[in-house]
N, C-alpha and C positions, 0 to 999 in steps of 0.2 A: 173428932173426925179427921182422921190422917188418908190422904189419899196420894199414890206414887210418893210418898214420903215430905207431902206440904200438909199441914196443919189447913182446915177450914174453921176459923176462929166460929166460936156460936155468938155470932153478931147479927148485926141485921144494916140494909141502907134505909136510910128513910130520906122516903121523899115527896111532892109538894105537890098541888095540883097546878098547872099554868093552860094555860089557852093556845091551842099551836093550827098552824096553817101549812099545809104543804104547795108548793111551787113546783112548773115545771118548765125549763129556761130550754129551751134549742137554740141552735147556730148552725152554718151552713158545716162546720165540722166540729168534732167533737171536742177539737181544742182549744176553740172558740167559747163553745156551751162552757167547761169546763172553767172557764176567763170567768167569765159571769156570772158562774155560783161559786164560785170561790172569793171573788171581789164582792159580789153581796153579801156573804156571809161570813163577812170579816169584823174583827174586831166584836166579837157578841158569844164570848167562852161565858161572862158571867151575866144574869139580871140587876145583879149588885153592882157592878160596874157600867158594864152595856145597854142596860134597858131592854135587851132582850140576846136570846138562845140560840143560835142558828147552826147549819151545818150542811155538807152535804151527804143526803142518803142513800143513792146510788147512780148511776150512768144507768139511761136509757138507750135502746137500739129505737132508729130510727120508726121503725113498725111498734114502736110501743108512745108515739110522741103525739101530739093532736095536728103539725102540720109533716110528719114524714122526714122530719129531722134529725140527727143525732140530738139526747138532751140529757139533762142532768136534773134532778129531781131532789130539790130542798126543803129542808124543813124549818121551821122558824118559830118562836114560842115568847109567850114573855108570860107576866103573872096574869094579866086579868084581858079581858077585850078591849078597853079603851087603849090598853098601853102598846097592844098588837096591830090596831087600827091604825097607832103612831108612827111605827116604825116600818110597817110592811110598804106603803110607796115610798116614802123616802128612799129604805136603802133598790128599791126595782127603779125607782128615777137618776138614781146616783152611778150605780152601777148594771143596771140593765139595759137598758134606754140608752145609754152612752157607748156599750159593748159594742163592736162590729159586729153585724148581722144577726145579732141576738133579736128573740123575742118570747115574750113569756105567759103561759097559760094559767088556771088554775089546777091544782091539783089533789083535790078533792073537793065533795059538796055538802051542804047540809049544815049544820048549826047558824051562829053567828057568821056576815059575811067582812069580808075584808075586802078596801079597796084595791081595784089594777090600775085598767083603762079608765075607771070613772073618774079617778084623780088623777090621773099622766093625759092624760086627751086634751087638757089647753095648753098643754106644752104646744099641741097642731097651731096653737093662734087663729083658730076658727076653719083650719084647711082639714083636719083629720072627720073620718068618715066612722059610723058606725056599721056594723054589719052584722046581721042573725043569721049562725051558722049551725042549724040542726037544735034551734032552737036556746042557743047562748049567742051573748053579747058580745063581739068581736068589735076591737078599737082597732085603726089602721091610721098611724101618726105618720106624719111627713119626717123625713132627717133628711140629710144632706145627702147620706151613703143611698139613701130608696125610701124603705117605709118602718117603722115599727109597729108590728104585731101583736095586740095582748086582748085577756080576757076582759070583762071589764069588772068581775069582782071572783073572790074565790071564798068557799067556805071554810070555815074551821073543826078545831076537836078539843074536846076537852082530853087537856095530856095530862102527864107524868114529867116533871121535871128531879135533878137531885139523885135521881139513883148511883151507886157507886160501889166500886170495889178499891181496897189498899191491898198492893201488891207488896211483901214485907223480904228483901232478899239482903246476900250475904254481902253485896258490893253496890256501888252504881250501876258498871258497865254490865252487870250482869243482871240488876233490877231493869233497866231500862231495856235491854234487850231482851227480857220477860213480855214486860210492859209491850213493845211493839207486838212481837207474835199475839198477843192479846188482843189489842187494837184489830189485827188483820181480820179474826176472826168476828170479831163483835161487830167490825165495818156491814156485813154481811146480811146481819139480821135486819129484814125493812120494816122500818117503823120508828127505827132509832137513831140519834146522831151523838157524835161525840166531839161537843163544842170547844174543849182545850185546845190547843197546838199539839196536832198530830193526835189528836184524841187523849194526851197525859197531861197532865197535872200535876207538878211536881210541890208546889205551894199547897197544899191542903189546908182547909181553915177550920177554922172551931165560931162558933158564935159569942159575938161582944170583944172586948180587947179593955186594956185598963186604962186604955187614949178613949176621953169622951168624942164621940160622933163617930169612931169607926165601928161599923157594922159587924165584919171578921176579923180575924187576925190568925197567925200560924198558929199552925196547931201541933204544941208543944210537946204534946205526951206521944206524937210520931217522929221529931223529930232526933236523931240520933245523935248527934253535936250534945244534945243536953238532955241527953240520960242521968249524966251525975247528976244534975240542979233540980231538974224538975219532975213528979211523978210520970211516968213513963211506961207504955204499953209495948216497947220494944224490948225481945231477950237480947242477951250478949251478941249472942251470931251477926244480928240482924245490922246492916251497916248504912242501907238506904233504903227509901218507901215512895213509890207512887203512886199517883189515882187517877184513876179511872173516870169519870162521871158521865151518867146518860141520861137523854131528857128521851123521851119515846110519847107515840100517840095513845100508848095504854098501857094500863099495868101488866098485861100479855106479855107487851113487845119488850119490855123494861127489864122482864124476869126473863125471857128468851136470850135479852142479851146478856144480862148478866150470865147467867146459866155456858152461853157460850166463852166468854172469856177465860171464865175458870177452867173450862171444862179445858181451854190451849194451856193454861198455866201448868195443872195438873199434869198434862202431857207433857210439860219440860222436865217438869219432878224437883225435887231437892237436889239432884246433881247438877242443875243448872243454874243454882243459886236460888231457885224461890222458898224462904219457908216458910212462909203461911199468907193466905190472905183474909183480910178484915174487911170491915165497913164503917162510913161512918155515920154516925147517928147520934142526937142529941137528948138520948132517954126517953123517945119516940113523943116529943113537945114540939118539934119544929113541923110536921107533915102526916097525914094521916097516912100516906103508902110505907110501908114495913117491907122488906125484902130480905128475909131471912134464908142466911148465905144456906146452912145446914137445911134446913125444908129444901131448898131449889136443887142442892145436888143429891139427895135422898134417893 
């Protein structure tokens, strides 16, 4: 499949199922909200490293928020529920709760629940109030600045983590600047987050490594340094490779995004350096979701 002159390799991503919870953070402005999910959702590109997935999924207007705030709306995942139950007050106690003027809702309902206010409410030391607002459980914590405001738990989803596309171009500066226009459009799709720095990946890994106890390691057959050494999926042209990776609440939103990234790729064409994109996948052994590049663009 050649499309505006990039190769759509007949590949597939594969990916995993993990447990994900959406957040929804306001501040008295948007700069604020913005501080607070972006400090929460720091440091958590991988499960392998981070113990969990995070991101943010888009800016709310203030008529879209539960108190009439500007907010920003995150998403969060990790493999199973005990390991989500782990992390979800931690990093809202570390960096929500501490944020100026922030405070944080649930955002969404239904499955397994995860705590907010049930675990941050003795932060009060006995002074914080509970309150039933339209029939949910609102915490109102003492700070120092006024009050913090939160749900007092939020439900979950059974997601999609792992989805991914490799971007295969003629140079760096012109893979990466593929890569971003990609990002911009994939930013878009709700449902999904793209937990690397700035949404790329430039380390891609392979599973196992020939060092006992490392889980990944790079993965060699993209890497273009060592095309002479090692078998290698990259043609001559190709000079540099990034990825993409996307954790989404369903396999919908996974394939919508992926669908959208390429579909910006394609639109740069081969004249802009891109030619071809792949995925990666381990012989479809590591995750039962399949995201087969050639089906989505059909």
């Amino acid at each position: 499949m050649i499309l505006n002159g990039v190769e759509i390799r007949d590949s597939f991503a594969e990916a995993f199922p993990m447990v994900g919870t959406r957040l929804i953070i306001t501040a008295d402005t948007p700069k604020w909200a913005m501080i607070a999910a972006k400090t929460m959702t720091g440091f958590a590109t991988s499960v392998i490293g981070c113990g969990c997935e995070a991101g943010v999924e888009r800016e709310l207007a203030p008529e879209d928020t539960p108190d009439g705030r500007p907010g920003v709306a995150v998403l969060i995942f990790a493999m199973d529920i005990k390991g989500l139950k782990a992390v979800v007050p931690l990093r809202i106690g570390q960096c929500v709760l501490t944020s100026p003027t922030s405070a944080c809702y649930a955002g969404m309902e239904g499955g397994d629940v995860v705590s907010i206010g049930k675990a941050l409410r003795y932060f009060g030391d006995g002074w914080q109030i509970a309150k039933n607002v339209d029939g949910r459980r609102i915490w109102r914590v003492p700070v120092m600045e006024g009050e913090f405001v939160c749900d007092h738990e939020s439900g979950t989803v059974s997601g999609v983590g792992g989805g991914n596309i490799l971007i295969l171009g003629t140079s760096r500066a012109e893979t990466l600047a593929a890569a971003e226009v990609a990002v911009e459009a994939m930013e878009k799709v709700e449902g999904c987050i793209l937990p690397f720095p700035g949404g790329i990946v430039r380390s891609g890994s392979k599973v196992g490594s020939k060092y006992k106890g490392m889980f990944a390691s790079s993965n060699n057959a993209y890497c273009p340094t060592l095309r002479a050494q090692t078998e290698t999926k990259l043609p001559p042209e190709v000079a540099s490779v990034q990825e993409i990776v996307i954790d989404g609440v369903s396999f919908e939103a996974v394939s919508a995004c992926t669908k959208a990234g390429i579909e910006a790729l394609v639109a740069l064409g081969r004249d802009k350096g891109v030619v071809a994109i792949d995925a990666g996948n381990y012989g479809g052994n590591l995750g039962p979701y399949h995201f087969k590049l050639r089906e989505i663009m059909a």
